[in-house]
N, C-alpha and C positions, 0 to 999 in steps of 0.2 A: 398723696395726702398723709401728712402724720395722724396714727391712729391715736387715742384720748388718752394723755397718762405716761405716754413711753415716745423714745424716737423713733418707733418705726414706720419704714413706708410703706406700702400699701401690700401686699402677698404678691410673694416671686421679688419683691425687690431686697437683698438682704445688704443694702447700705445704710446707714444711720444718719437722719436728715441733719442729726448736730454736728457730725466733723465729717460724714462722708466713710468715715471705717465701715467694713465689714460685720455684719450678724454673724455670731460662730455657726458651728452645722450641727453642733453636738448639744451638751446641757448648756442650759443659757449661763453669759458671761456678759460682763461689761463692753460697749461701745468703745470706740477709739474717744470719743468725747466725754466720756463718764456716764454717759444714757445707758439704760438697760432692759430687757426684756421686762423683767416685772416693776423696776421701780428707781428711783435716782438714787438710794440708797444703797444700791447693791453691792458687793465687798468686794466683787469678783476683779481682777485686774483689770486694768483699760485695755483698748483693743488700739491696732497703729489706726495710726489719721492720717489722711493727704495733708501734703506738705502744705496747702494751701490755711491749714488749720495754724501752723505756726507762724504764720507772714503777717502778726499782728506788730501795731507799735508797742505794746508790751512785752512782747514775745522780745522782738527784737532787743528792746533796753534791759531786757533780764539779763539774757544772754551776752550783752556787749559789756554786763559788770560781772560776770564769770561769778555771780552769787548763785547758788542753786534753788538758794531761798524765794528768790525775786522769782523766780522761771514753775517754783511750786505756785507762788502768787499768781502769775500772769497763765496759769495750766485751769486754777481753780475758779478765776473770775474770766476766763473766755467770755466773749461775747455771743456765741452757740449756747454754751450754757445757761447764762440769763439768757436771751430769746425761749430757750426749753422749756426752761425749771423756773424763770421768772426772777432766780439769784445765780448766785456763783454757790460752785461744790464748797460743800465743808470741810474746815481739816479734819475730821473722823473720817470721811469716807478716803481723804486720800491717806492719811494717816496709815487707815487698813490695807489698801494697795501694794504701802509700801514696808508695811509692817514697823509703823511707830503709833504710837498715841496722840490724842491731839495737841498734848502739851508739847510734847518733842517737835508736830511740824510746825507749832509757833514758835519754839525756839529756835528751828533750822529758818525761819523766815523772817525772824525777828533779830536774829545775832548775825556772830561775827562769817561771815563763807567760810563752807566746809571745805577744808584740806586733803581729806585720807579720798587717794584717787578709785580705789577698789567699790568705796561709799557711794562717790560722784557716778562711778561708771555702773551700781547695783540702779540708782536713782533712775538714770539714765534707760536704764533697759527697758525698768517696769513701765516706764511712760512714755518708751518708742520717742522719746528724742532725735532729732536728725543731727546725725553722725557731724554733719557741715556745718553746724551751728554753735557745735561745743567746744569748748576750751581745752577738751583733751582729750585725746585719742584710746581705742581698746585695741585689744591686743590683737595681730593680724592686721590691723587697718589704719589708715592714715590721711590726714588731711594734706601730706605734701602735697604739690603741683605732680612731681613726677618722683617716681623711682631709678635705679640705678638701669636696673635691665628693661625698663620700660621702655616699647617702641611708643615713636610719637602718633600714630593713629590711635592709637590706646589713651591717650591723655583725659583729662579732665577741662577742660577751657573753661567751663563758671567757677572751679575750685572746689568741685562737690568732693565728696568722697569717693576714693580713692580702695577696692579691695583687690590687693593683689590676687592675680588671677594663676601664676604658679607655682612650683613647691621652692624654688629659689627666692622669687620674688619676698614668699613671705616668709623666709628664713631672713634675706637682706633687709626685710623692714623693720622685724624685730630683734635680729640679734648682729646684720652686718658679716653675716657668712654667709655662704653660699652654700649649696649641699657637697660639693668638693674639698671645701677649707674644712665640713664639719668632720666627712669619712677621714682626712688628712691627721685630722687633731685627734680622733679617736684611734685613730692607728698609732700614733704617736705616745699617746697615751697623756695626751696636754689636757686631760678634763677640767674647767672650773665651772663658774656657775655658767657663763654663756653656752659652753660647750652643752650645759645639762637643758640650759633653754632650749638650745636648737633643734637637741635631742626629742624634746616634749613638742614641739612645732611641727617637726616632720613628722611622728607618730601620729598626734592628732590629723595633720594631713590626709597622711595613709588611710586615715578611718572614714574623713570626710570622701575620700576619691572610691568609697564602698558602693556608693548607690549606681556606681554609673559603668566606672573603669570594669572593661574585659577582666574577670576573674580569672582568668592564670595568671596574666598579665601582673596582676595587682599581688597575689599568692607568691608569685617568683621575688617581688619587692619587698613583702611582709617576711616571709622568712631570710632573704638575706640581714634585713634589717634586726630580725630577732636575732639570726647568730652573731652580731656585733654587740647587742645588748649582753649575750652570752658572754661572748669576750671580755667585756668589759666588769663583770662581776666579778671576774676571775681577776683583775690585777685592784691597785692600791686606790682605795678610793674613804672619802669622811664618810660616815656613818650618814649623813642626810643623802650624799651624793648615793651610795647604795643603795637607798629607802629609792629615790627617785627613777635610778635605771629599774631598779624592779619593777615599781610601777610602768613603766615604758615597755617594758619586758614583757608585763601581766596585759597588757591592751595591746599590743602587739599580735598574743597568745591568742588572746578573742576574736581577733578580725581575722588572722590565719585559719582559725577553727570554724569560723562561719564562711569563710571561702571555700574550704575542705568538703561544707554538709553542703556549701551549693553545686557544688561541681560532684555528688554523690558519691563523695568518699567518707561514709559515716564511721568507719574505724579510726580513721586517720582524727577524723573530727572532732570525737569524742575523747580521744588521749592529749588532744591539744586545749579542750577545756579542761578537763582535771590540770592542764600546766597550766594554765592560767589560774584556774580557784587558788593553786599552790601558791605562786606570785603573790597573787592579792593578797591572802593571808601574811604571806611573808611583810609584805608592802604595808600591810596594815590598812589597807585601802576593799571598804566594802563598796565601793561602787563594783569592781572587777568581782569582789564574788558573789555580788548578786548576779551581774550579767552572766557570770558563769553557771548559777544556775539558771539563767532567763533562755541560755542555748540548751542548753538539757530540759527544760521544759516545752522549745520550739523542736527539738528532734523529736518527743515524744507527739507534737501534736499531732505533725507530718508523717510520722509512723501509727497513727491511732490509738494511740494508748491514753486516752484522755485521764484518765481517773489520775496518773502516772506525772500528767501536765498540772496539775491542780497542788499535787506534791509536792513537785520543782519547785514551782511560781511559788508557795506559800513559804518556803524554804528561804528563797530570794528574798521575799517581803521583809523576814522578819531581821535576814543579813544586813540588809539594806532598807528601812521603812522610811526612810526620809530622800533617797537617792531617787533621781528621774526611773532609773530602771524600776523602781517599785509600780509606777505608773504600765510601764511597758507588761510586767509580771501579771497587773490584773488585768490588763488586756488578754494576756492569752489564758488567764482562768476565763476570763468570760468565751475566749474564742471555744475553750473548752465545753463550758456547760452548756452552750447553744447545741455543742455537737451531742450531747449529753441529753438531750430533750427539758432543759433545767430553766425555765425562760427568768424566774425567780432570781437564780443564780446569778443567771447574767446581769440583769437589771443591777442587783446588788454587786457587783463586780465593775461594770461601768462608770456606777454612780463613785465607789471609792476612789478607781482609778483618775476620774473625772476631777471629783475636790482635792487630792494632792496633788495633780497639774496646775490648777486655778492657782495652788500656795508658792510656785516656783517658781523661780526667776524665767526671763526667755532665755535659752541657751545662745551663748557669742557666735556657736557655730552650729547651728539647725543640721547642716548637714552633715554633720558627724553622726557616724548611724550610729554609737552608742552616748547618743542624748535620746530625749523624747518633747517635742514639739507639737502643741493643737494640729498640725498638719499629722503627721505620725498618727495620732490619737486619733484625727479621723477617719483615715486607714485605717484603723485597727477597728473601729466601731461598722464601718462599712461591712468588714467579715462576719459579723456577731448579726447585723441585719437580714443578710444576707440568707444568714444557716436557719436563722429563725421565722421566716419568712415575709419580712417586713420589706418589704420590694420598695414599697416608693421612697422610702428612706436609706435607703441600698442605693436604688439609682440615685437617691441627690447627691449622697458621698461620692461616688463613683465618681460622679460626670466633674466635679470637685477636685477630687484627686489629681482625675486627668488633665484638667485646667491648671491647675496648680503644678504640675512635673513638666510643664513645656513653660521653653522659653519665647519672649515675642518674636525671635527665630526662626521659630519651629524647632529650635534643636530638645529631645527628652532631653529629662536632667534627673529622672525618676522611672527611668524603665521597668524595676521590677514590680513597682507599686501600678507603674499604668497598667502592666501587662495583667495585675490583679483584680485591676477597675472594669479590662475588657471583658473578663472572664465573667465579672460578676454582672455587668451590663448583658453577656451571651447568656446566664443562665438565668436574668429574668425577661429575656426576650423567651427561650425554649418555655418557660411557665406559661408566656400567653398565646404559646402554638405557632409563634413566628421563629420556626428552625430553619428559614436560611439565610436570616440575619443574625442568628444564634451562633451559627456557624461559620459564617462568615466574621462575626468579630473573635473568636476561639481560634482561627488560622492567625489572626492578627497576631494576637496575644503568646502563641506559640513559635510564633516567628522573631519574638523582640530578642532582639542581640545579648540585652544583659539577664542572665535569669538566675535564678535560687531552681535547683530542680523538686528538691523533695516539695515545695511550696508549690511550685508551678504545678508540678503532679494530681497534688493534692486537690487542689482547686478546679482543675481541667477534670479529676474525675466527676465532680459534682454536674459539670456541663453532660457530662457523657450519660450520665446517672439521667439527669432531664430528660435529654434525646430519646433514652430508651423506651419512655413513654408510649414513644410515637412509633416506635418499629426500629428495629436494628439498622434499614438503611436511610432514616433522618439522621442530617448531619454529615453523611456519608464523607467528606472530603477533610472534616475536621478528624473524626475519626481516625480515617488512614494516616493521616497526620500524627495524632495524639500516637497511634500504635507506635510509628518508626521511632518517635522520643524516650515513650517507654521501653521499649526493646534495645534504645542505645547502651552502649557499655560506659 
């Protein structure tokens, strides 16, 4: 039953009876249909809708005259929405969405179709458009039938969309080289602008393949690829093309440094983010020196120096106060002041973090660990639960997270975050006296293939902290476990 006022169903169901989207987990946000927690007016971005939300004949004849105008039209007078709200949304509300006025979405709905593809594809994001619908494609992704290296069990047969699924594949689809023509041409020294695409394709790659890929593995390709960026600053290049390898240079710098601190080499770590902030700065680019302080604020948290993390983060902020990372920086102030006994603190760290995520686009590539994503965001809330003893809202992220890092496979696709969900699942099992399912999910969580150590650590001592409770040998098998990790070299 929808309750009086809002689209929601009834407790425990967190889909929205208007388009079928998702409840957020965190501070309330807009529905995939425009419906909201407190009211149809709400500014907050829309939430994605099943596809079946789009399969109107509106929808359809928007789209089939490639106006964006017509497709805000047929977005704002859904048929869910009158059923709702008794009208269709206003342009103010979408207006605010999309960061126009109401006069601008009359005139984008009223005039001539918009042009500038960068425009089409902002539009696009904020209101989860399906990919297969649209008149033009984003970057990495494509509406062909097929690609060059694509095997034919891989195909698309309705025509959907199409995400290349390796690092050639989407070099070939956006730039028509391979990762061998690119090392070829960089050795060469044939850089133009594709060369410099390719360049930024594969880098952002490398960062996407963070959550999951074996960190040596991944460590052994970050820095070959950085000494090529090396190389290459060093011979003749424009003045933007310079600007660029730096940047590729400086995110490069990041993702090596965060493999360094997960594989417990924090000297090594810490000198490869001072190369990065370096980069950045050079680059001109404050996204990299905020993250560079956002990793200086996360060695301090996992070494306990919170007051130290509060620092970093605020340093970051002020680098970067418009960049996703700012979002990620009051994440780890708040992960701070929980540990801090500052529950205030947090609250007010949350709520900031919260409204500059709400004002940002959705990232093209979520899984780029240096973006920040609602998903991300409720990781990072689940810790801050967690420390502060807010269990049932700990386990709802949790069980969320987990949901969310597997595919309908079974394969992870978010190890280190599960491995974080079980931990925090173990340590509000150990609060209600149930230690050996406590410990039983802590063997789990210490056994996952892909980890951050000073993170895993950290969090597994909290388990252990629990247990102790109960007497030195509750837990006993996680325990034993926990010691050989930490005693490893």
């Amino acid at each position: 039953m929808v309750s009086s006022g809002s689209g929601r169903q009834a407790a425990g169901d967190r889909r929205c009876q208007s388009c079928g989207g998702h409840w957020p987990l965190t501070t309330p946000r807009a529905c995939a249909g425009g419906a909201t927690a407190n009211s149809a007016t709400n500014s907050a971005r829309p939430r994605p809708a099943q596809e079946r939300f789009f399969e109107t004949n509106e929808f359809r004849a928007a789209f089939e005259s490639q106006h964006i105008g017509k497709v805000f039209k047929a977005y704002r007078n859904h048929p869910r929405h009158l059923q709702l709200f008794g009208k269709g949304l206003n342009q103010e509300l979408l207006g605010r969405w999309l960061g126009l006025t109401q006069a601008q979405v009359s005139k984008i709905e009223n005039g001539k179709p918009e042009q500038n593809l960068e425009v089409l594809r902002n539009y696009a994001r904020i209101l989860h458009l399906p990919q297969h619908l649209l008149w033009f494609d984003f970057p990495g992704q494509s509406r062909l039938k097929s690609l060059p290296t694509k095997s034919a069990g891989d195909s698309n047969r309705d025509g959907s969309l199409i995400v290349p699924q390796s690092q050639d594949e989407i070099l070939l689809a956006n730039t028509g080289m391979d990762t061998l023509e690119l090392i070829n041409r960089i050795r060469s020294s044939a850089i133009n602008s594709s060369t410099v695409d390719a360049i930024a394709i594969k880098v952002e790659q490398l960062c996407c393949d963070y959550p999951h890929m074996d960190a040596r593995k991944l460590i052994h390709s970050g820095r070959e690829w950085l000494g090529k960026m090396t190389d290459l600053l060093g011979g003749r290049l424009s003045l933007a093309q310079h600007r660029d390898i730096l940047s590729n240079a400086g995110m490069l710098a990041l993702l090596v440094g965060c493999l360094e601190n997960d594989l417990g080499d924090q000297t090594a770590a810490e000198a490869t983010r001072r190369m990065a902030m370096d980069l950045g700065k050079d680059a001109g680019e404050s996204g990299i020196v905020g993250w560079s302080h956002e990793m200086l604020a996360w060695f301090h948290l996992t070494a306990g120096n919170y007051r130290a993390v509060i620092n970093a983060a605020e340093a970051g902020i002020q680098a970067a106060p418009s960049h996703s990372v700012a979002v990620q920086l009051y994440g780890q102030q708040a992960k701070a002041y929980a540990r801090m006994g500052r529950p205030e603190e947090v609250h007010q760290a949350l709520e900031k973090g919260s409204a500059l995520l709400d004002n940002l686009p959705f990232p093209e590539r979520p899984d780029n660990h240096f973006v920040v994503d609602p998903d991300k965001w409720d990781f990072y809330a689940m810790d801050t639960y967690r420390i502060v003893g807010q269990d049932d809202l700990a386990r709802r992220n949790a069980l969320e997270v987990m949901r969310r890092g597997v595919k309908p496979d079974g394969q992870i696709v978010t190890p280190m975050r599960n491995a974080e969900a079980q931990l925090t699942l173990a340590v509000i099992a150990a609060r209600q006296g149930e230690t050996s399912e406590a410990a039983t999910l802590g063997i789990e969580a210490l056994q996952n293939g892909r980890q951050s150590r000073p993170s895993l650590l950290m969090v597994a001592s909290e388990l252990e902290h629990e247990l102790d409770t109960y007497g030195q040998r509750a837990g006993a098998d996680f325990r034993d476990l926990f010691n050989q990790i930490k005693h490893m070299s």
